[in-house]
mmCIF entry with sequence, helices, sheets and N, C-alpha, C, O atoms, coordinates in Angstrom:
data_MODEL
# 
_entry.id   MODEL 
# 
_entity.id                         1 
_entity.type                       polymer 
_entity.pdbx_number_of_molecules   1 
# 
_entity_poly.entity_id                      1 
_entity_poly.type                           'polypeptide(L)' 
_entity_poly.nstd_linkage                   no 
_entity_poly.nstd_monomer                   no 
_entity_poly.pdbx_seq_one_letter_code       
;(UNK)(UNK)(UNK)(UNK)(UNK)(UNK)(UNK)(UNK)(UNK)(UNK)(UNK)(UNK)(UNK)(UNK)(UNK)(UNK)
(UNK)(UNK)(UNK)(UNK)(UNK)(UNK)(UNK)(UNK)(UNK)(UNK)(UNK)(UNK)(UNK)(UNK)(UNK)(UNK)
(UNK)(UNK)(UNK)(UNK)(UNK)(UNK)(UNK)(UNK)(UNK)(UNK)(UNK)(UNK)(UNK)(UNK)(UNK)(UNK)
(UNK)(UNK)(UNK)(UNK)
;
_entity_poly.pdbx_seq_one_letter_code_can   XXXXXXXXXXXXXXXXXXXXXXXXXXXXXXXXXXXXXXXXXXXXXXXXXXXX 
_entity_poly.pdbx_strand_id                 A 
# 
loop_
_entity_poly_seq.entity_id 
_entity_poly_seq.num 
_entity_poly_seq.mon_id 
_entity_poly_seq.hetero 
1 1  UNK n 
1 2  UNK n 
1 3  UNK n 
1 4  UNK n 
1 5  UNK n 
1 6  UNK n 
1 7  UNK n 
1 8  UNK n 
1 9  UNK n 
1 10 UNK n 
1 11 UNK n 
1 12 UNK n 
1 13 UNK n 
1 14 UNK n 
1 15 UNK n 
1 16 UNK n 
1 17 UNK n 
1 18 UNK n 
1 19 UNK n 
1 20 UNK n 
1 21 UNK n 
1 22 UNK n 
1 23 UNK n 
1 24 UNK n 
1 25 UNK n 
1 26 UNK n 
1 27 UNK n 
1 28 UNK n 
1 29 UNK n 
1 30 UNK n 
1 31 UNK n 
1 32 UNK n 
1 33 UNK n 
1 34 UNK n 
1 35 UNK n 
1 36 UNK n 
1 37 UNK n 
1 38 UNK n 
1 39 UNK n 
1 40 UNK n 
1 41 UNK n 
1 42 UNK n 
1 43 UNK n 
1 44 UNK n 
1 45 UNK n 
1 46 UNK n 
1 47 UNK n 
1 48 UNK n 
1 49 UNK n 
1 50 UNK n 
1 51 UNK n 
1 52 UNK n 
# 
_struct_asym.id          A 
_struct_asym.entity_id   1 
# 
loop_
_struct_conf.conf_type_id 
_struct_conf.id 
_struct_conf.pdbx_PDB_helix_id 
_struct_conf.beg_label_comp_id 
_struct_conf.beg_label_asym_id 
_struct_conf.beg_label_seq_id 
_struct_conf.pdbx_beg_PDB_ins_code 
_struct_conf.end_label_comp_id 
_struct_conf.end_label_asym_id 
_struct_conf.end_label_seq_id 
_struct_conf.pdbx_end_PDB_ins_code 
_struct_conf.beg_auth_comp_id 
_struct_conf.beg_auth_asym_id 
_struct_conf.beg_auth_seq_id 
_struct_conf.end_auth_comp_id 
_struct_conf.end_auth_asym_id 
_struct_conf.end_auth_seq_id 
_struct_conf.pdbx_PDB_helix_class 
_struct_conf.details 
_struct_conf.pdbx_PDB_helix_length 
HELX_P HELX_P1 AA1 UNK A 2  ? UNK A 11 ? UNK A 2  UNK A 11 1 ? 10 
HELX_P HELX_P2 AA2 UNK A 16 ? UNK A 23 ? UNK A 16 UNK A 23 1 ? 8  
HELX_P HELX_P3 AA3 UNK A 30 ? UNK A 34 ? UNK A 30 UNK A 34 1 ? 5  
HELX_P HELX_P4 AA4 UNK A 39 ? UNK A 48 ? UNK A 39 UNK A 48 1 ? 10 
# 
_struct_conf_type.id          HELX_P 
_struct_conf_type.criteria    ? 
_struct_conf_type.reference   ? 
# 
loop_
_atom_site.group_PDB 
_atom_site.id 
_atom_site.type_symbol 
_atom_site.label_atom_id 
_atom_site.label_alt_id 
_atom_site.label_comp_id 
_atom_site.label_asym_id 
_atom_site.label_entity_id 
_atom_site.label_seq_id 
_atom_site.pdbx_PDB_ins_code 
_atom_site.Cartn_x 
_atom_site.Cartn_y 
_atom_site.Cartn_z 
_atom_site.occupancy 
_atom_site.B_iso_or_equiv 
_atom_site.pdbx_formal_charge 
_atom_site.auth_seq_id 
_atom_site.auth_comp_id 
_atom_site.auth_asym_id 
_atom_site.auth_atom_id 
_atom_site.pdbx_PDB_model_num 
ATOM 1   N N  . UNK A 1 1  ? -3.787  5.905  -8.437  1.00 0.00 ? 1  UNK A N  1 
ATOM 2   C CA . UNK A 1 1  ? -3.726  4.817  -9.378  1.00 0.00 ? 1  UNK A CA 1 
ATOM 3   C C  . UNK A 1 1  ? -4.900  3.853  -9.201  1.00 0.00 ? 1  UNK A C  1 
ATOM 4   O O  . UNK A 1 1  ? -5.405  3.421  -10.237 1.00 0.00 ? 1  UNK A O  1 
ATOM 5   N N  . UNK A 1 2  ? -5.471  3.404  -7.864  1.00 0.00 ? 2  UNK A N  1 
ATOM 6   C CA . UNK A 1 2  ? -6.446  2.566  -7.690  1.00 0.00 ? 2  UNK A CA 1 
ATOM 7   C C  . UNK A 1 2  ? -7.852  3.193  -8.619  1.00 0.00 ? 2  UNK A C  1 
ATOM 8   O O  . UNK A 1 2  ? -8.496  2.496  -9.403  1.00 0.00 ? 2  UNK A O  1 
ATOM 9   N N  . UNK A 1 3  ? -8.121  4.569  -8.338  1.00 0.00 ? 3  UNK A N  1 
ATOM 10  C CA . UNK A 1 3  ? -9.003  5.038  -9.159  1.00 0.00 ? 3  UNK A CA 1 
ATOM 11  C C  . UNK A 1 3  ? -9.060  4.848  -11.026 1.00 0.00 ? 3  UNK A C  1 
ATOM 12  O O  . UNK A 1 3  ? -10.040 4.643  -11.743 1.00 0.00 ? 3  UNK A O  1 
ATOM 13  N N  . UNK A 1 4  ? -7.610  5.013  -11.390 1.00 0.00 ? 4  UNK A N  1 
ATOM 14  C CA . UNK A 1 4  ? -7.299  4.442  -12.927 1.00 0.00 ? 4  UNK A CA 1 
ATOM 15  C C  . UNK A 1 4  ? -7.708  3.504  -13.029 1.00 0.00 ? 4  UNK A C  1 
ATOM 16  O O  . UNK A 1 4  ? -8.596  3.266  -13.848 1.00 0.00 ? 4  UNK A O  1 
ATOM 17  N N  . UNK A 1 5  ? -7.208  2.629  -12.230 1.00 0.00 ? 5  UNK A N  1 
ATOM 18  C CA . UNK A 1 5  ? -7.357  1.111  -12.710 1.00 0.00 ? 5  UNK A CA 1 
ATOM 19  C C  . UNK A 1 5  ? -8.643  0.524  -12.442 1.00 0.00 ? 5  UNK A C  1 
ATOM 20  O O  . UNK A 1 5  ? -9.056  -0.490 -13.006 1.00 0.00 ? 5  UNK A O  1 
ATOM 21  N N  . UNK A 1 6  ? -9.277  1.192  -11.554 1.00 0.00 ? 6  UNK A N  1 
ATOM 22  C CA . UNK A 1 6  ? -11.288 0.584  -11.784 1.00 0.00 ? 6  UNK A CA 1 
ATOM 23  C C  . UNK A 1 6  ? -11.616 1.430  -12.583 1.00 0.00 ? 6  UNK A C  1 
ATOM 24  O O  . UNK A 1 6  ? -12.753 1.211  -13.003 1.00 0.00 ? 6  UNK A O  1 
ATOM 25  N N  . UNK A 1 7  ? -10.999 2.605  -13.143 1.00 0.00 ? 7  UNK A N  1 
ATOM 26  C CA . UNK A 1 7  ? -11.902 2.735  -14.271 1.00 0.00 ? 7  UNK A CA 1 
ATOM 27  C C  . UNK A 1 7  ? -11.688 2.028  -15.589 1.00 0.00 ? 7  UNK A C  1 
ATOM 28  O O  . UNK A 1 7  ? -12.504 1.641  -16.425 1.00 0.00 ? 7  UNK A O  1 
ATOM 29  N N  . UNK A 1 8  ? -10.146 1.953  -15.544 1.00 0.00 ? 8  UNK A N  1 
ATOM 30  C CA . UNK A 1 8  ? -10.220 0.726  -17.110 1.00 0.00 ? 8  UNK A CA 1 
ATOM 31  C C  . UNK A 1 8  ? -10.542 -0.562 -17.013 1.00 0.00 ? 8  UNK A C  1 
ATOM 32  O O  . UNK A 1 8  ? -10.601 -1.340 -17.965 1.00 0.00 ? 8  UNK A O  1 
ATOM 33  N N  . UNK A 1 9  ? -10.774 -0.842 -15.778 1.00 0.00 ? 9  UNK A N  1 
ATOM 34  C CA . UNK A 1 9  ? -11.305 -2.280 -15.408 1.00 0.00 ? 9  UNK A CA 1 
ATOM 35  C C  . UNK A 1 9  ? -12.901 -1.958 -15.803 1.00 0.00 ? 9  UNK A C  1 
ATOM 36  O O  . UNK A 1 9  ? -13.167 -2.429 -16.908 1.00 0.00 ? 9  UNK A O  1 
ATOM 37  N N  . UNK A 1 10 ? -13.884 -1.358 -15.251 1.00 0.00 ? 10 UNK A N  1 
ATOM 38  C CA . UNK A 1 10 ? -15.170 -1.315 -15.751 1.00 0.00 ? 10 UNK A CA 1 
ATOM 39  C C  . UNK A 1 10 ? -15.226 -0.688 -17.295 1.00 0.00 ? 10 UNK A C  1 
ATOM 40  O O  . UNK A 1 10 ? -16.332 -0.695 -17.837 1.00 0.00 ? 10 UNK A O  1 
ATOM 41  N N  . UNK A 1 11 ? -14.044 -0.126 -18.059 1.00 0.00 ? 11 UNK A N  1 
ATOM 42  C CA . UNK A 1 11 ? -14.275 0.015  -19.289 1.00 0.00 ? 11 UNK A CA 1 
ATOM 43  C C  . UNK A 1 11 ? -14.033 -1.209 -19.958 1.00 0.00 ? 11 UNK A C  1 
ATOM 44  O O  . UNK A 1 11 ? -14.596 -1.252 -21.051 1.00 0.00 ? 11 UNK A O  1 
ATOM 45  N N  . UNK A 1 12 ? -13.179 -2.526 -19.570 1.00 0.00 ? 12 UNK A N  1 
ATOM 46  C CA . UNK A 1 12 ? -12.825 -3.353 -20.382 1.00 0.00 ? 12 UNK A CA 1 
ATOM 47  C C  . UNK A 1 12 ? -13.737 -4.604 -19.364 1.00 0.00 ? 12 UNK A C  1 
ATOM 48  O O  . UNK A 1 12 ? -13.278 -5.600 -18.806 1.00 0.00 ? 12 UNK A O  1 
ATOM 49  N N  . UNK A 1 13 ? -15.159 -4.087 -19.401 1.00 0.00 ? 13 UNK A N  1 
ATOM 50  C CA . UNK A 1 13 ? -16.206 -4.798 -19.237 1.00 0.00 ? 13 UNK A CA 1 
ATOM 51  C C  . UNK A 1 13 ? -16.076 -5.845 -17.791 1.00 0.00 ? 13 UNK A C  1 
ATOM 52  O O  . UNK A 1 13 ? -16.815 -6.829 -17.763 1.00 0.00 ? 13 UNK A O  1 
ATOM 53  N N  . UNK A 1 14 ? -15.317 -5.647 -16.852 1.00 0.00 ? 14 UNK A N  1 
ATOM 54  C CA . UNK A 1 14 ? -14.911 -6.465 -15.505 1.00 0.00 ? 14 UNK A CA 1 
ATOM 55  C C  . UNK A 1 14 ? -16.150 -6.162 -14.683 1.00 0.00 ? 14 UNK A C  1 
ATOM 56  O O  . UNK A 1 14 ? -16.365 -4.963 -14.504 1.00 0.00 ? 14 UNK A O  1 
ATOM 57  N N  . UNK A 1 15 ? -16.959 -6.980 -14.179 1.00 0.00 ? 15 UNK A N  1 
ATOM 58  C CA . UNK A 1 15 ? -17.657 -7.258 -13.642 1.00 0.00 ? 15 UNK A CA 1 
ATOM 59  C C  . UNK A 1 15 ? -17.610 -5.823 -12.194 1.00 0.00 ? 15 UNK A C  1 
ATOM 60  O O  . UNK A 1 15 ? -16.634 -5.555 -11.494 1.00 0.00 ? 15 UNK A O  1 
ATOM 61  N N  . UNK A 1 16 ? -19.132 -5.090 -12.144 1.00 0.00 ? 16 UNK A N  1 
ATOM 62  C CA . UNK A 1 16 ? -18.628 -4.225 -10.921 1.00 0.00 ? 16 UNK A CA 1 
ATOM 63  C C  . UNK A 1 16 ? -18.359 -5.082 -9.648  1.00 0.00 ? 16 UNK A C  1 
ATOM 64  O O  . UNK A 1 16 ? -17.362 -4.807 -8.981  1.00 0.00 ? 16 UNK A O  1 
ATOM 65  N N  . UNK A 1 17 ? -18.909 -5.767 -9.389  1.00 0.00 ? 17 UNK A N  1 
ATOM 66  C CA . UNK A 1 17 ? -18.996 -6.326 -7.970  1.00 0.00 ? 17 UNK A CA 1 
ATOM 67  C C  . UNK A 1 17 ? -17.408 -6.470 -7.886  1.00 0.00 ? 17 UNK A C  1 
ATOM 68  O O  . UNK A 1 17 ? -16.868 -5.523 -7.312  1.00 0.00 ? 17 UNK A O  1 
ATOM 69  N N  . UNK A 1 18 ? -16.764 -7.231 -8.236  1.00 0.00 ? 18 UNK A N  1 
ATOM 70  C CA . UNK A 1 18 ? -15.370 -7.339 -9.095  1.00 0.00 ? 18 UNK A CA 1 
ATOM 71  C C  . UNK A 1 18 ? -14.383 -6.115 -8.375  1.00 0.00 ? 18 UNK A C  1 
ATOM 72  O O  . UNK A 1 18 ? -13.543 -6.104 -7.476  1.00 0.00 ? 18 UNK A O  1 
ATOM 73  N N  . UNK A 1 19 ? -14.870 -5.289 -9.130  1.00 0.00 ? 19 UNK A N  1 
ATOM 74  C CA . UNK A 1 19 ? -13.997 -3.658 -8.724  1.00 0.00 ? 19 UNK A CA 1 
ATOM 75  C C  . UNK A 1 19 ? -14.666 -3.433 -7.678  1.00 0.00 ? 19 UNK A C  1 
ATOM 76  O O  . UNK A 1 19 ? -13.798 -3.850 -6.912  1.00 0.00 ? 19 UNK A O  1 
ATOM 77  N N  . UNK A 1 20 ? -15.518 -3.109 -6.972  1.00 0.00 ? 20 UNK A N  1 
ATOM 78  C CA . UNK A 1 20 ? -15.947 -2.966 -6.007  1.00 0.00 ? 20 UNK A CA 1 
ATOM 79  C C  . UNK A 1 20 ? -15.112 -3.531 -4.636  1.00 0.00 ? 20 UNK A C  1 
ATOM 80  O O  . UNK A 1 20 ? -14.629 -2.856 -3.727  1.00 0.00 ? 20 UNK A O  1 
ATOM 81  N N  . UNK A 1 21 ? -15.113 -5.087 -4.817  1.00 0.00 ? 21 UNK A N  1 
ATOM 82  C CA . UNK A 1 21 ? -14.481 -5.761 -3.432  1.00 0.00 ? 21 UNK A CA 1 
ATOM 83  C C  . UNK A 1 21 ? -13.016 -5.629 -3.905  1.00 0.00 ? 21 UNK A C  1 
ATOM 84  O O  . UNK A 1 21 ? -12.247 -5.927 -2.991  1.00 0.00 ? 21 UNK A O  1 
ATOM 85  N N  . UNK A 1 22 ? -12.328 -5.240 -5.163  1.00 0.00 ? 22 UNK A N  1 
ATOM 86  C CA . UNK A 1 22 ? -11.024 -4.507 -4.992  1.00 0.00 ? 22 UNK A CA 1 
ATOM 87  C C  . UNK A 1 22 ? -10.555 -3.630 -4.547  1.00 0.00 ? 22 UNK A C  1 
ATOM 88  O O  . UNK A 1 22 ? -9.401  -3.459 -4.154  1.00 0.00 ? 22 UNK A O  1 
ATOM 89  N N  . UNK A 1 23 ? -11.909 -2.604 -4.575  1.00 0.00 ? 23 UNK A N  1 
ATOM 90  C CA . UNK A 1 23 ? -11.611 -1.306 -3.743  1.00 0.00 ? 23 UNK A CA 1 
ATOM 91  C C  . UNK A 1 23 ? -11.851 -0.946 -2.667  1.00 0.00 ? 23 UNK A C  1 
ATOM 92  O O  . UNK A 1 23 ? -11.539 0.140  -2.179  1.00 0.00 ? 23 UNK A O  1 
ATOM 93  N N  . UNK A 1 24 ? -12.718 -2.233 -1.923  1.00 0.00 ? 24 UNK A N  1 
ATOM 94  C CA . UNK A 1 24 ? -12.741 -2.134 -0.273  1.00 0.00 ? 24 UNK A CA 1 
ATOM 95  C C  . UNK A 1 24 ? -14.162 -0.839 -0.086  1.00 0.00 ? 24 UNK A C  1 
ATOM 96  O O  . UNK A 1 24 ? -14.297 0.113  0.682   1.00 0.00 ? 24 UNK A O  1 
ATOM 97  N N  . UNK A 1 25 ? -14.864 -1.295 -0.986  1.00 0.00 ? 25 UNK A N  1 
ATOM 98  C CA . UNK A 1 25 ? -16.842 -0.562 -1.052  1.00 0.00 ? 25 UNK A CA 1 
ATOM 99  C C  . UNK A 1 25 ? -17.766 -0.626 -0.777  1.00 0.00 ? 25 UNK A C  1 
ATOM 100 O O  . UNK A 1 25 ? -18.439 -0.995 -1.740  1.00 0.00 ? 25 UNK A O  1 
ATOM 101 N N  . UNK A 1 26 ? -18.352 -0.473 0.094   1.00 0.00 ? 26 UNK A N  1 
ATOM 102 C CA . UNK A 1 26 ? -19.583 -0.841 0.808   1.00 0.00 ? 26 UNK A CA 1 
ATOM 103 C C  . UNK A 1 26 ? -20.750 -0.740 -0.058  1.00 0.00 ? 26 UNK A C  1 
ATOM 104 O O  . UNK A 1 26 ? -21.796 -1.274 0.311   1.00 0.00 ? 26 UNK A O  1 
ATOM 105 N N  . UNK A 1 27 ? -20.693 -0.107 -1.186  1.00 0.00 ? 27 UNK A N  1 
ATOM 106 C CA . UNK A 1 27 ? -22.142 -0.364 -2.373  1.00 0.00 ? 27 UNK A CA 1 
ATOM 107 C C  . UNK A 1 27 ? -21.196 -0.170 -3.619  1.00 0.00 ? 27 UNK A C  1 
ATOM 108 O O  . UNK A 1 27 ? -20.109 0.405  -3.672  1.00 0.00 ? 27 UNK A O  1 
ATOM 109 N N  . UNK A 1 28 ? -22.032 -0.917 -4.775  1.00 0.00 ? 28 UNK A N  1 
ATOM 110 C CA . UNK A 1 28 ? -21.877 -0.428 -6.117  1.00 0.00 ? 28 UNK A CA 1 
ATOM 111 C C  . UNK A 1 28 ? -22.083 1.192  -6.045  1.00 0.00 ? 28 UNK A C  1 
ATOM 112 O O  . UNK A 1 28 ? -20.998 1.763  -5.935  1.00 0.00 ? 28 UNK A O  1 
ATOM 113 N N  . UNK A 1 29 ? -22.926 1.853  -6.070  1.00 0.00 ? 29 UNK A N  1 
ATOM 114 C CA . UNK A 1 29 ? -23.067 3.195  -6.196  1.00 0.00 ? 29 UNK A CA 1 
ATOM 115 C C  . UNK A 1 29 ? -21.784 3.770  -5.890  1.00 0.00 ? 29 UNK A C  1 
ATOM 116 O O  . UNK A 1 29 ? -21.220 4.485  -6.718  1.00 0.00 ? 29 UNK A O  1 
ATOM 117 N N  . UNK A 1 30 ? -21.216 3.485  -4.635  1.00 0.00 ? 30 UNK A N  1 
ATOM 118 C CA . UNK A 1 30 ? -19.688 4.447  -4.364  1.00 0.00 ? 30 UNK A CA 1 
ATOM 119 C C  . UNK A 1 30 ? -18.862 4.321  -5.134  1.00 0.00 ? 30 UNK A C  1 
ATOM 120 O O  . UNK A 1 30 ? -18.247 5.344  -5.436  1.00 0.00 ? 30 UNK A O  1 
ATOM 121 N N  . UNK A 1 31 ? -18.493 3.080  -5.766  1.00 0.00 ? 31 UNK A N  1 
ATOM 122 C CA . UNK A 1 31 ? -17.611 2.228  -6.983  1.00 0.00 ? 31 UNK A CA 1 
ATOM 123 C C  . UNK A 1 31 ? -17.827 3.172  -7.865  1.00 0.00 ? 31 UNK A C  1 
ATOM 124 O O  . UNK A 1 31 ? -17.161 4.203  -7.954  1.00 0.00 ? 31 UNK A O  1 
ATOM 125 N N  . UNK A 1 32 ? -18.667 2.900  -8.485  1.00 0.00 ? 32 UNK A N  1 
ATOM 126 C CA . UNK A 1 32 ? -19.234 3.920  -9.314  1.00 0.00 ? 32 UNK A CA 1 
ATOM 127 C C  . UNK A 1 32 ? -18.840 5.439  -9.449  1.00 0.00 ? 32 UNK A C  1 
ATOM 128 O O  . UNK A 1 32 ? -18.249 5.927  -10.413 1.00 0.00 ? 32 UNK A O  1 
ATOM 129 N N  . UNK A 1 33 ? -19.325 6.195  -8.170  1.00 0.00 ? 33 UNK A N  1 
ATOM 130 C CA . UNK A 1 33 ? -18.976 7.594  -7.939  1.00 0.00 ? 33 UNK A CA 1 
ATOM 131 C C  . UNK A 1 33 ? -17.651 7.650  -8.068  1.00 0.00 ? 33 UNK A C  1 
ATOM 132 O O  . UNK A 1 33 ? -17.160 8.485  -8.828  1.00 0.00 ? 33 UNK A O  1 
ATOM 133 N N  . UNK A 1 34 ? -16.723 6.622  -7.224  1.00 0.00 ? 34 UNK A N  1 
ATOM 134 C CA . UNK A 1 34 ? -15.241 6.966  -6.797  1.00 0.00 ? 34 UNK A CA 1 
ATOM 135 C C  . UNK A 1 34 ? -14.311 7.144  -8.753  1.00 0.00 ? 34 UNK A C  1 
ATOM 136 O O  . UNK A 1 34 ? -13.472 7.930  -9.193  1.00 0.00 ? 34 UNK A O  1 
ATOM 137 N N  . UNK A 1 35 ? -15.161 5.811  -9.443  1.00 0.00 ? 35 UNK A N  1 
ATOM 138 C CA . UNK A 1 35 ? -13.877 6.159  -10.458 1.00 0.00 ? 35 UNK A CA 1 
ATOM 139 C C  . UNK A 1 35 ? -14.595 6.732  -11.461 1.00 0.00 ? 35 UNK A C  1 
ATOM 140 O O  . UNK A 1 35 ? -14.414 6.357  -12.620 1.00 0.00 ? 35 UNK A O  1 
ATOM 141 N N  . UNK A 1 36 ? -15.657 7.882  -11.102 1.00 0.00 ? 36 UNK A N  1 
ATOM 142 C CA . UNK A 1 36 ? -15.828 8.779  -12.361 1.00 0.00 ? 36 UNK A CA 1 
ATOM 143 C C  . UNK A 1 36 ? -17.284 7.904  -12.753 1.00 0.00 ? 36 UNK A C  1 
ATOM 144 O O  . UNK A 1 36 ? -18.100 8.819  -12.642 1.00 0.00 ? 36 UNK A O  1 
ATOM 145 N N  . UNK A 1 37 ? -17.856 7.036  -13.030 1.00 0.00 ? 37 UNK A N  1 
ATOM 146 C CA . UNK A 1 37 ? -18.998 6.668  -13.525 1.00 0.00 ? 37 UNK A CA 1 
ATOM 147 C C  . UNK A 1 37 ? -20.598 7.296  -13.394 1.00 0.00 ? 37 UNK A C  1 
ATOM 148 O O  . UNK A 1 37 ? -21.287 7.037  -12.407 1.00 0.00 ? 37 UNK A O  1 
ATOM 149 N N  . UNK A 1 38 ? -21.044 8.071  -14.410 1.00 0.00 ? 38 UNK A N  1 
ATOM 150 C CA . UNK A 1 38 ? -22.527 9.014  -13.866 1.00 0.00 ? 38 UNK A CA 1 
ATOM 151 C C  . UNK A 1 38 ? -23.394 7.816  -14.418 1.00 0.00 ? 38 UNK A C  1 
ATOM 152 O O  . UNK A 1 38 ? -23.128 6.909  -15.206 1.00 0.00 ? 38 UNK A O  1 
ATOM 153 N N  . UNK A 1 39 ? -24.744 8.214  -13.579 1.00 0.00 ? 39 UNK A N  1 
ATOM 154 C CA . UNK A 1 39 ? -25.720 7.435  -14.198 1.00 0.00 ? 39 UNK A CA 1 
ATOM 155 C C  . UNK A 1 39 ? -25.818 7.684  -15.653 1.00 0.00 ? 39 UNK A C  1 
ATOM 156 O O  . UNK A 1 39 ? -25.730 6.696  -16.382 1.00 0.00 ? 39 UNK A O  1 
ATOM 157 N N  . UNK A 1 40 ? -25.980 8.815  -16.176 1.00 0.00 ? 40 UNK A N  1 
ATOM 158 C CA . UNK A 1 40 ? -25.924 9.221  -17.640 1.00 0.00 ? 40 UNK A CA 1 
ATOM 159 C C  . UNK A 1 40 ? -25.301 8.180  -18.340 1.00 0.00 ? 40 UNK A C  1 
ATOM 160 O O  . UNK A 1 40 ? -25.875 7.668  -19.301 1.00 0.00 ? 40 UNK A O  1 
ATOM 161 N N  . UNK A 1 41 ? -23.996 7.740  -17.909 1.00 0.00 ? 41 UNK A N  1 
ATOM 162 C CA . UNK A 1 41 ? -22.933 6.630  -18.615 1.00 0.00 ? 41 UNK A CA 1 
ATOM 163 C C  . UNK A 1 41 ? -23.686 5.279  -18.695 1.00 0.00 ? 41 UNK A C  1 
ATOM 164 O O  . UNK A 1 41 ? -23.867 4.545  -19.666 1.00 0.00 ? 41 UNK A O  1 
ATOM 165 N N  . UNK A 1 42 ? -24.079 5.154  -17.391 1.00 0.00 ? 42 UNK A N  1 
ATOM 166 C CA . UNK A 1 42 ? -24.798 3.559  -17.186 1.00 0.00 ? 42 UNK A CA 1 
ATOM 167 C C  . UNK A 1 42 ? -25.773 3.387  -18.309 1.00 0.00 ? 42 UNK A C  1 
ATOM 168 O O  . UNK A 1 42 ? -25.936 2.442  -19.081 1.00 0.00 ? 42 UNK A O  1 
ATOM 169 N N  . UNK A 1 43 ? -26.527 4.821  -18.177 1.00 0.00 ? 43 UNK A N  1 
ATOM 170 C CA . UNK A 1 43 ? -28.178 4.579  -19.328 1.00 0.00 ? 43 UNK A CA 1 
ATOM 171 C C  . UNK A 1 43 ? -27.891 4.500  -20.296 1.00 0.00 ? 43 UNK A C  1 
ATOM 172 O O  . UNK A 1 43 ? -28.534 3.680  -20.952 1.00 0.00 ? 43 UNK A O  1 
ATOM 173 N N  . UNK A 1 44 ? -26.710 5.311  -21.063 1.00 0.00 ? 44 UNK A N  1 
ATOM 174 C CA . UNK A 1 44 ? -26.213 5.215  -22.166 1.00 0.00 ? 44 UNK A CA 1 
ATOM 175 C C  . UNK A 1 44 ? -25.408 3.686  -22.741 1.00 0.00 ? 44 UNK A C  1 
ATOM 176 O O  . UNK A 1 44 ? -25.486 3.267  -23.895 1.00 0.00 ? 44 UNK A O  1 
ATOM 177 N N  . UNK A 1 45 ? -24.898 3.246  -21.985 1.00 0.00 ? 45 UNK A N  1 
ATOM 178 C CA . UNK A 1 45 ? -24.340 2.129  -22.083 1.00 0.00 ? 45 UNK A CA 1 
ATOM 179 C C  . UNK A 1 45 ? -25.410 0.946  -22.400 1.00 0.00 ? 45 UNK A C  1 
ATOM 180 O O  . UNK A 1 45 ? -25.487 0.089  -23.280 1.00 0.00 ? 45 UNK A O  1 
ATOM 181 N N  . UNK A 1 46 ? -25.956 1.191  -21.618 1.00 0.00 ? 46 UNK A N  1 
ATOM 182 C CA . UNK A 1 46 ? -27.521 0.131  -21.632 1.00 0.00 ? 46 UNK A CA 1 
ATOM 183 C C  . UNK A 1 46 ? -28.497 0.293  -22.897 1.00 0.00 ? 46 UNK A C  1 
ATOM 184 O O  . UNK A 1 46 ? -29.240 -0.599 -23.306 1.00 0.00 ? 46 UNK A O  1 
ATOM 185 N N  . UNK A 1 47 ? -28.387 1.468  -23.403 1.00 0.00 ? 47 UNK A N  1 
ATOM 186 C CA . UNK A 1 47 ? -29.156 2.025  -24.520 1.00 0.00 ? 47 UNK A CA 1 
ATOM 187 C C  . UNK A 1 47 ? -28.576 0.970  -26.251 1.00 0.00 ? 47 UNK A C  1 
ATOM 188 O O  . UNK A 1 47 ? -29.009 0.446  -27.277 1.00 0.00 ? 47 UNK A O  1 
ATOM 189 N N  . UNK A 1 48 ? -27.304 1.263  -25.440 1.00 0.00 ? 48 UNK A N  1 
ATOM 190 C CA . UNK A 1 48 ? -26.513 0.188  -26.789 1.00 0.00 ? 48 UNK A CA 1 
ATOM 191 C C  . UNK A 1 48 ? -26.577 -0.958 -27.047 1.00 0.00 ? 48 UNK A C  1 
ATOM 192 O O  . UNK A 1 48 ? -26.212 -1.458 -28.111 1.00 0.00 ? 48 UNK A O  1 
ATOM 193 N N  . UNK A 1 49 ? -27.170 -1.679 -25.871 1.00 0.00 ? 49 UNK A N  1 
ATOM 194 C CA . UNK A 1 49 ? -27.448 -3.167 -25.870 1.00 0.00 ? 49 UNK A CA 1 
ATOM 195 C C  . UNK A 1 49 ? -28.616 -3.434 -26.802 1.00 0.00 ? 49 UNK A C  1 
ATOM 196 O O  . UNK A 1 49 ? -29.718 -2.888 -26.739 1.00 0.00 ? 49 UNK A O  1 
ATOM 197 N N  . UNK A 1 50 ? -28.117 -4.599 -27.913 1.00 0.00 ? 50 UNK A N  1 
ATOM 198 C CA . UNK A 1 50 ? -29.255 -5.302 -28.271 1.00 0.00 ? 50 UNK A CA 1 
ATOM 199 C C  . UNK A 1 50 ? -31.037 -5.274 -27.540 1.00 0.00 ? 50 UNK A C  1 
ATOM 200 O O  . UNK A 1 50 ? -31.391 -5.568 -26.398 1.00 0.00 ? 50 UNK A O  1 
ATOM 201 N N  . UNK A 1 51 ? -31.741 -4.875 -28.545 1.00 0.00 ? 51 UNK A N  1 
ATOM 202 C CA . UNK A 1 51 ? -33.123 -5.405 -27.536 1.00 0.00 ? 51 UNK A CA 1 
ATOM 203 C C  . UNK A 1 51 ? -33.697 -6.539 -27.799 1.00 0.00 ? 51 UNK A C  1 
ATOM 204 O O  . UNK A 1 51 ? -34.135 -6.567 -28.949 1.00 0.00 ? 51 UNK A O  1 
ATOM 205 N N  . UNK A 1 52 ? -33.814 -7.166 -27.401 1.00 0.00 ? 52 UNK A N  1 
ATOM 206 C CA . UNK A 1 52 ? -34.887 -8.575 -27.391 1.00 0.00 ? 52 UNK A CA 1 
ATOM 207 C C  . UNK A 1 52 ? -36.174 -8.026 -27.358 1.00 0.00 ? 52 UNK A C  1 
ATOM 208 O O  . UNK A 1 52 ? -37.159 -8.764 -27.344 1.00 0.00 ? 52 UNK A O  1 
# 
């Protein structure tokens, strides 16, 4: 269940650092790995942002 719930927590935009010290993580990157997140997702996500 901890794995569910950081992942709908970083889908409903919660700060990683956030999920991270919920899940007791020594880097963003593991956060990341543990609930399913690829870099592919990150770039893509970022791709959608407005550009200035």
């Amino acid at each position: 269940m901890r794995k569910t719930f950081g992942y709908h927590l970083y889908n409903n935009e919660v700060g990683l650092e956030l999920i991270q010290l919920l899940s007791n993580h020594s880097s963003p990157k593991i956060t990341l790995r543990y609930i399913g997140i690829e870099q592919e997702d990150v770039q893509s996500d970022l791709a959608k942002l407005p550009k200035r």
